[in-house]
C-alpha positions in Angstrom: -22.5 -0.6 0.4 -19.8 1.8 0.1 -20.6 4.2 -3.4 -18.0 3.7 -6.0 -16.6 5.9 -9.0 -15.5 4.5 -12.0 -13.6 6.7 -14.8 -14.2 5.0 -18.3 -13.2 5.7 -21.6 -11.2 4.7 -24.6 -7.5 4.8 -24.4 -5.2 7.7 -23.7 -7.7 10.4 -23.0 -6.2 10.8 -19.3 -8.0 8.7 -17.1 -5.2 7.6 -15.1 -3.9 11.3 -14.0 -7.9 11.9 -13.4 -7.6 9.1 -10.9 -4.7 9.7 -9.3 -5.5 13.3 -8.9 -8.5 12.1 -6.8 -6.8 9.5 -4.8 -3.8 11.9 -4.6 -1.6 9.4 -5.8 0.7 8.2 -8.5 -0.5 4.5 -8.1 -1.9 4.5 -11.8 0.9 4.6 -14.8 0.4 7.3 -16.7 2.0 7.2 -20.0 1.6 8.3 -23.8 1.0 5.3 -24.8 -2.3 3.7 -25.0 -3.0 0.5 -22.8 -0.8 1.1 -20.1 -3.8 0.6 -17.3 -4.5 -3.3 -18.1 -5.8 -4.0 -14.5 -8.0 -1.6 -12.9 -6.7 0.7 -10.1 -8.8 0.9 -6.4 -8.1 4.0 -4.5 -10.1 6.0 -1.6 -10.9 9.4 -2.2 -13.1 12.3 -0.4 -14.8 15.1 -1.0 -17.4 17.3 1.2 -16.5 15.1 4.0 -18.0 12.3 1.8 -15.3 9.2 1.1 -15.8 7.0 -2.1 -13.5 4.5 -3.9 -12.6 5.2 -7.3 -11.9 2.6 -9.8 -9.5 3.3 -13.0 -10.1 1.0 -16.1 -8.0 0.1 -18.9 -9.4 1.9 -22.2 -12.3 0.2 -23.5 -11.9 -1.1 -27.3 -14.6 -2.5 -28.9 -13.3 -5.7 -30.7 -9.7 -6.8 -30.4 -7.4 -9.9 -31.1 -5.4 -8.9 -28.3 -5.9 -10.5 -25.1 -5.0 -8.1 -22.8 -7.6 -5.3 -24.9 -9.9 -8.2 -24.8 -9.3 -7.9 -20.8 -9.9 -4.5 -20.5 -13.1 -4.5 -21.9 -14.4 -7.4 -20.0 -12.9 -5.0 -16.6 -14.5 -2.0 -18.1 -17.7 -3.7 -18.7 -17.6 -5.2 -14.9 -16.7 -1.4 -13.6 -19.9 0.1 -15.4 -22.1 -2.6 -13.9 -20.7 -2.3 -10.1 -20.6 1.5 -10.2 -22.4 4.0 -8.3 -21.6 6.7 -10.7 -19.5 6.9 -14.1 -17.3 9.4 -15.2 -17.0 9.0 -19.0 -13.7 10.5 -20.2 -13.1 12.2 -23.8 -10.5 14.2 -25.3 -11.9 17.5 -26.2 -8.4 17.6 -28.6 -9.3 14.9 -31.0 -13.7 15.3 -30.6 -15.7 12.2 -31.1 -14.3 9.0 -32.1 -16.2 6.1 -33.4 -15.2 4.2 -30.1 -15.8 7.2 -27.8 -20.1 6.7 -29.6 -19.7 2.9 -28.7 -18.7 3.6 -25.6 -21.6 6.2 -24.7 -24.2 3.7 -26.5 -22.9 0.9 -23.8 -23.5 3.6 -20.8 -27.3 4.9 -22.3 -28.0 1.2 -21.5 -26.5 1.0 -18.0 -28.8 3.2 -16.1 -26.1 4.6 -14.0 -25.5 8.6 -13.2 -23.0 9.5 -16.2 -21.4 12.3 -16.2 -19.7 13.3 -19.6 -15.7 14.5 -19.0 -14.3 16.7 -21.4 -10.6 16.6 -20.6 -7.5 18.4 -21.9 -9.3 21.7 -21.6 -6.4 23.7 -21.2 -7.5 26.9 -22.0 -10.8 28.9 -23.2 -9.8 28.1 -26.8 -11.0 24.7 -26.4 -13.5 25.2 -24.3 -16.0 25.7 -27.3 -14.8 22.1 -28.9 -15.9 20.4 -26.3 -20.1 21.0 -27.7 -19.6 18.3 -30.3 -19.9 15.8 -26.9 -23.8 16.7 -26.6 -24.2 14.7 -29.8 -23.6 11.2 -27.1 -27.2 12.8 -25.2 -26.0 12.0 -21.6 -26.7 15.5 -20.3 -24.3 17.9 -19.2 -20.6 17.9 -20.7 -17.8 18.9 -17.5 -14.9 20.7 -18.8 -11.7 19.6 -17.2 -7.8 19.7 -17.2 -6.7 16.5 -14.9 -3.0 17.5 -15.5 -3.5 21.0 -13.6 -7.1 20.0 -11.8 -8.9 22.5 -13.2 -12.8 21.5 -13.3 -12.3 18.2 -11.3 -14.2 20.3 -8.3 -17.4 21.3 -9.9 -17.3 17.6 -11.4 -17.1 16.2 -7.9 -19.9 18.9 -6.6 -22.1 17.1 -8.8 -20.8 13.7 -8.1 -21.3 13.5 -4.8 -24.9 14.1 -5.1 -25.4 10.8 -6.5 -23.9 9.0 -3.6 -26.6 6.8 -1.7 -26.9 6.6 2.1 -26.6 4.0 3.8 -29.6 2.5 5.4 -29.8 3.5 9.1 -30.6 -0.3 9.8 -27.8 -1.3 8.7 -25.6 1.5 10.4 -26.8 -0.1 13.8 -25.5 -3.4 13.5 -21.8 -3.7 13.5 -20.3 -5.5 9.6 -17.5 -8.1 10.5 -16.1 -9.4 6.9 -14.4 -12.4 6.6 -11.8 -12.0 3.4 -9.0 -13.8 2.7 -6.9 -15.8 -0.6 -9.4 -18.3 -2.0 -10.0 -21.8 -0.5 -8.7 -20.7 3.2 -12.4 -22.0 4.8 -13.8 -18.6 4.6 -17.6 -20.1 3.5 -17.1 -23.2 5.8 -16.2 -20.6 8.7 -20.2 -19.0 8.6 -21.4 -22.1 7.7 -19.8 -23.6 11.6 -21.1 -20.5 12.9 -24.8 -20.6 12.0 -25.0 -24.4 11.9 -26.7 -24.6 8.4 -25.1 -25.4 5.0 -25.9 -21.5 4.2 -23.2 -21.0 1.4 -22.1 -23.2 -1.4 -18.5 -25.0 0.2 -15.8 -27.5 -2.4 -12.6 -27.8 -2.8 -12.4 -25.9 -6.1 -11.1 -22.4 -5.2 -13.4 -19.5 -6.5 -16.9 -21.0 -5.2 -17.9 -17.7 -4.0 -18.6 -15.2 -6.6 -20.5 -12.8 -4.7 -20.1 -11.2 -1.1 -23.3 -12.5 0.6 -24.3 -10.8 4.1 -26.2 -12.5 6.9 -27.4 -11.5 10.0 -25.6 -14.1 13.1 -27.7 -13.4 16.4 -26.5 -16.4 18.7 -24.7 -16.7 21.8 -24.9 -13.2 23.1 -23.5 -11.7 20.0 -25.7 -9.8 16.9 -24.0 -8.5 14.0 -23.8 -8.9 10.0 -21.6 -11.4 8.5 -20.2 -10.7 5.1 -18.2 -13.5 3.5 -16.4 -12.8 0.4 -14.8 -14.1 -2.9 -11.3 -14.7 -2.2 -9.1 -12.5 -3.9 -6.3 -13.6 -5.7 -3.0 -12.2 -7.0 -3.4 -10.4 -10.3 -1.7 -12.2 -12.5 -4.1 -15.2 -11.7 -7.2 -13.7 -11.9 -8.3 -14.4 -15.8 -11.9 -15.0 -15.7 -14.1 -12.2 -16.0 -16.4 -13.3 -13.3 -13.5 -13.1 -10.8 -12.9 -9.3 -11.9 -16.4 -9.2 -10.9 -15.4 -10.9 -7.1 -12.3 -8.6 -6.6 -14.3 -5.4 -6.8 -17.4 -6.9 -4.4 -14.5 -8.0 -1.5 -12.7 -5.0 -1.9 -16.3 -2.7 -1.3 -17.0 -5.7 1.0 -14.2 -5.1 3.0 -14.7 -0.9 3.0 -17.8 -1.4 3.6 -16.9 -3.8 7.2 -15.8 -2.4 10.6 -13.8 -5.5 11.2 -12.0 -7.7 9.2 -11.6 -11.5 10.2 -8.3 -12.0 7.5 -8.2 -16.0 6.8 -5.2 -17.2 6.2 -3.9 -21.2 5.6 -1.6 -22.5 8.2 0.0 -24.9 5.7 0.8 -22.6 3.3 1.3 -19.7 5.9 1.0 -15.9 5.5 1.7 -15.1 2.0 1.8 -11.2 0.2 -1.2 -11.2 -0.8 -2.8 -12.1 2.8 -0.3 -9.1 3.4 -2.0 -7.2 0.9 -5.4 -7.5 2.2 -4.2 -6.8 5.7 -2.9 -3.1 4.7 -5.3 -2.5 2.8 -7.7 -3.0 5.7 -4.9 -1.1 7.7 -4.8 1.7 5.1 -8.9 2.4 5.6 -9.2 2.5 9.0 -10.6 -0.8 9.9 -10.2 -3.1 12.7 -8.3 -6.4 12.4 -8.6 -10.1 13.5 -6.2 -12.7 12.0 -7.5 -16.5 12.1 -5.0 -19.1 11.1 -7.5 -22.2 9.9 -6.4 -25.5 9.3 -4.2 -25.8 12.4 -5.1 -29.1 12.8 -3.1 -30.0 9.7 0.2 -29.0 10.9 2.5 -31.2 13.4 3.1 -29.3 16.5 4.9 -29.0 19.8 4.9 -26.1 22.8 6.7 -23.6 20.5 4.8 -24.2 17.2 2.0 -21.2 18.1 4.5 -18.9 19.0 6.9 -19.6 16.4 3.8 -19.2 13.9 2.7 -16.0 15.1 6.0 -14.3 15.8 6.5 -14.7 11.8 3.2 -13.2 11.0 3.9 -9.9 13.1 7.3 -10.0 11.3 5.5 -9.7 8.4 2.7 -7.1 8.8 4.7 -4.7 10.9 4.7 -2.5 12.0 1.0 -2.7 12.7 1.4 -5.6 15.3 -1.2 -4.9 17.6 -3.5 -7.1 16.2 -5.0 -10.7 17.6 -4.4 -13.5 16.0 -6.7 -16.9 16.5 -5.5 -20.2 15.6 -8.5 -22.6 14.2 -9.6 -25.6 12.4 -12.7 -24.6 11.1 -13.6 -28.5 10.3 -13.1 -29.4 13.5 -14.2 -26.5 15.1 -12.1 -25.5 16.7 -11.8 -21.8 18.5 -14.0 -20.4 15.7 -16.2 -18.9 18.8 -13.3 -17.2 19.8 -12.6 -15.6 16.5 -16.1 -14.0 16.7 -15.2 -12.6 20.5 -11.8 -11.3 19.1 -14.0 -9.5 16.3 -16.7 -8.1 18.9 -13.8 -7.2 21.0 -11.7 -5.2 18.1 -15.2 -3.5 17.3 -15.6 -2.2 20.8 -11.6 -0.9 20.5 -12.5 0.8 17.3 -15.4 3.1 19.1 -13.5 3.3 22.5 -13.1 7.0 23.3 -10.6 7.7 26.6 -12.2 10.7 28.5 -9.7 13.4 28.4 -8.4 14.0 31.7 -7.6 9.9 31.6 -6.1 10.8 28.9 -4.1 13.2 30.0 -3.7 11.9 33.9 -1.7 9.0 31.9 0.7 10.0 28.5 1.5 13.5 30.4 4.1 12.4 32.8 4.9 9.5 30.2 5.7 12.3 27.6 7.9 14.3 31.1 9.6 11.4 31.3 10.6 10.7 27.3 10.1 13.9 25.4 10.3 14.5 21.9 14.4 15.0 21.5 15.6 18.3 20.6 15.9 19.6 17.4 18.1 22.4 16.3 18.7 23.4 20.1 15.2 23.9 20.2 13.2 21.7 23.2 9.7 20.5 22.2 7.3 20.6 25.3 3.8 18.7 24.8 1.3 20.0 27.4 -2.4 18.7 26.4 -4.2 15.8 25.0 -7.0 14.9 23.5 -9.2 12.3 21.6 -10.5 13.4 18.0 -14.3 12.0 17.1 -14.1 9.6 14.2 -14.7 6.3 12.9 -11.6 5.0 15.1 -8.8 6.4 17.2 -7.4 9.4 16.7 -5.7 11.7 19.1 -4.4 14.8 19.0 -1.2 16.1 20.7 -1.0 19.7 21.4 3.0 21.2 21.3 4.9 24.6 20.7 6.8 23.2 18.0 4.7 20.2 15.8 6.6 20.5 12.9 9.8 19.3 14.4 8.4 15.6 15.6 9.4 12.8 14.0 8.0 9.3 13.3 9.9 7.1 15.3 8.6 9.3 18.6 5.0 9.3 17.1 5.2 5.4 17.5 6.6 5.7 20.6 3.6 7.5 22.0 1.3 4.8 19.8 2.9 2.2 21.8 2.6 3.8 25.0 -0.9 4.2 24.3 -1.4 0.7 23.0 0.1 -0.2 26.5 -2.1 2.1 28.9 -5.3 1.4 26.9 -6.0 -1.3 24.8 -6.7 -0.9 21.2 -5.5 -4.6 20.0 -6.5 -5.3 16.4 -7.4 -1.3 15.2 -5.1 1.4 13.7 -4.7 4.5 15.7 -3.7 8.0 14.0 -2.1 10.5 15.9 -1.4 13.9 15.0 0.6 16.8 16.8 -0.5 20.4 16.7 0.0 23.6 17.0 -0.6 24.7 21.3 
């Protein structure tokens, strides 16, 4: 399970410009006023080589007639319990509140690595306030600024430690996740797989609370299975227990190598299947597309072409990607899915020896080099494949700095041509000769 970092606290004490300073983002709104953050953030951060998703709440008030405060501490409560580390935010400007004591009564009680923030530190004048927050006995009070960053990288130092391993056993076996919008046939999928009646399937959307993992060995093929809650959009997720299944699919679906996206072929591809699709994109992980239901829609010869031309439309530019149509009732193709998912897994580790590499995109590059730029003529001579958890290749030039993106796909496509890396995101960078 991937380790997750959630930044807690009562309103306004900057935990928003905390977490966008560690995803290196301005996703979160960050305003004077308290309660902008009424849904909680996701973002993937790193440090020491170490990647972790952080999670920003709403502030947490402790008894409110307002239904969206009411929210936010049903979130907040949800964040503490799925964590694998809390940062616990205070104001070192206006000391302990009666709220900020609630708070730190609440996280005594959870068991989880704490680590007390003192923010707003600004400068050594304040640096002795910030004692008073020994009173909440969680251990050692970090000193930080989130506006300028100052502290946040002893804080991390520390917070890193706390980050379990993954189990090795694990490690060996490659993670497909099926995710998708609720009621697309995700539970119904594994259950046609493993011929047993392993997970709870009705019509009401939102069965699944939990991701659930299990271990298909059949057919040639081993691997872990994760089905997941569906997610929905946000304005539609209201009970507190579906908080709870967003944040297990989206550490479900960072924790997968591939991800089998479900969507409804009578509803078709919607934005929040578009969602889930970059956001899988956006963390480096392989992709299969499965189109259930197919047997509900009227068809002729151009009905699967038509279908899938307007999904590519949609999640471009990433289009490399196979898409499966299935009824999972009738089942349908559903084999196939699981051979398009063992084949995107072996794309995703598929390393092209370098003098292939070269032998290949050199005289492809003589051919269509980079156009010039300011009269000067950009000559790539050498490539070469980067180690990591999925493509990336590295491009060695006189002048880097002066290539632009549409040539960058251009070489992606050519590679995508020569060497096929259907259904995972490639990264390609261009350095200095």
């Amino acid at each position: 399970m991937s380790n997750l970092v959630a930044i807690v606290g009562r309103p306004n004490v900057g935990k928003s410009t905390l977490y966008n300073r560690l995803t290196e983002s301005r996703k979160a709104i960050v305003d004077d006023m308290s309660g902008v953050t009424r849904d909680r953030h996701y973002g993937v951060a790193e440090w020491l080589g170490k990647p972790f998703t952080v999670v920003d709440t709403g502030g947490y008030v402790a008894y409110s007639e307002d239904v969206f405060e009411t929210a936010i501490r049903e979130q907040v409560s949800i964040a503490i319990e799925e964590a694998t580390v809390i940062i616990f935010m205070v104001d070192v400007t206006t000391g302990v509140t009666d709220l900020d004591d609630e708070i730190a009564n609440i996280l005594r009680r959870s068991k989880k690595p704490v680590f007390v923030v003192a923010n707003k530190v600004d400068n050594n004048n304040l640096r002795n306030d910030a004692a008073v927050f020994y009173s909440f006995g969680l251990g050692e009070i970090y000193l930080i600024s989130s506006m300028t960053g100052s502290g946040t990288g002893e804080l991390l130092d520390e917070v890193v430690k706390h980050f379990s391993e993954a189990e090795e056993t694990e490690n060996t076996l490659p993670k497909y996740a099926i995710v998708g919008r609720p009621n697309v046939g995700k539970s119904s999928l594994i259950n046609a797989l493993i011929g047993k009646e392993r997970n709870i399937v009705t019509p009401i959307a939102g069965t699944t609370r939990d991701s659930i993992h299990i271990h298909y060995n059949q057919f040639g093929h081993e691997f872990m299975l994760i089905d997941t809650a569906g997610l929905r959009k946000k304005t539609k997720v209201k009970e507190n227990i579906e908080f709870y299944s967003v944040m297990r699919t989206i550490k479900a679906l960072e924790e997968a190598d591939v991800i089998i996206l479900m969507i409804d072929a009578v509803e078709g591809i919607e934005s929040q299947d578009i969602n889930i699709f970059h956001l899988a994109e956006k963390n480096k992980k392989g992709v299969v597309i499965l189109v259930n239901k197919w047997d509900l829609i009227e068809k002729d010869h151009k009905t699967t072409k038509v279908f899938e031309e307007q999904i590519r439309q949609k999640i471009a530019p990433f289009t490399d990607v196979p898409i499966v149509f299935t009824s999972v009732v009738e089942k349908q193709r559903i084999f196939k899915a699981i051979e398009a998912a063992s084949k995107v897994y072996e794309n995703k580790f598929k390393k092209i020896p370098t003098s292939k590499l070269n032998d290949v995109m050199l005289p492809i590059i003589e051919n269509y080099p980079p156009p010039a730029t300011k009269g000067k003529y950009i000559k790539i001579k050498y490539a070469t494949q980067i180690s990591g958890s999925s493509p990336m290749f590295a491009f060695f030039c006189n002048l880097p700095q002066y290539i632009k993106d549409p040539y960058k796909r251009f070489v992606e496509n050519k590679l995508r041509e020569n060497f096929d890396f259907s259904g995972v995101p490639i990264q390609i960078y261009f350095r200095q000769k």
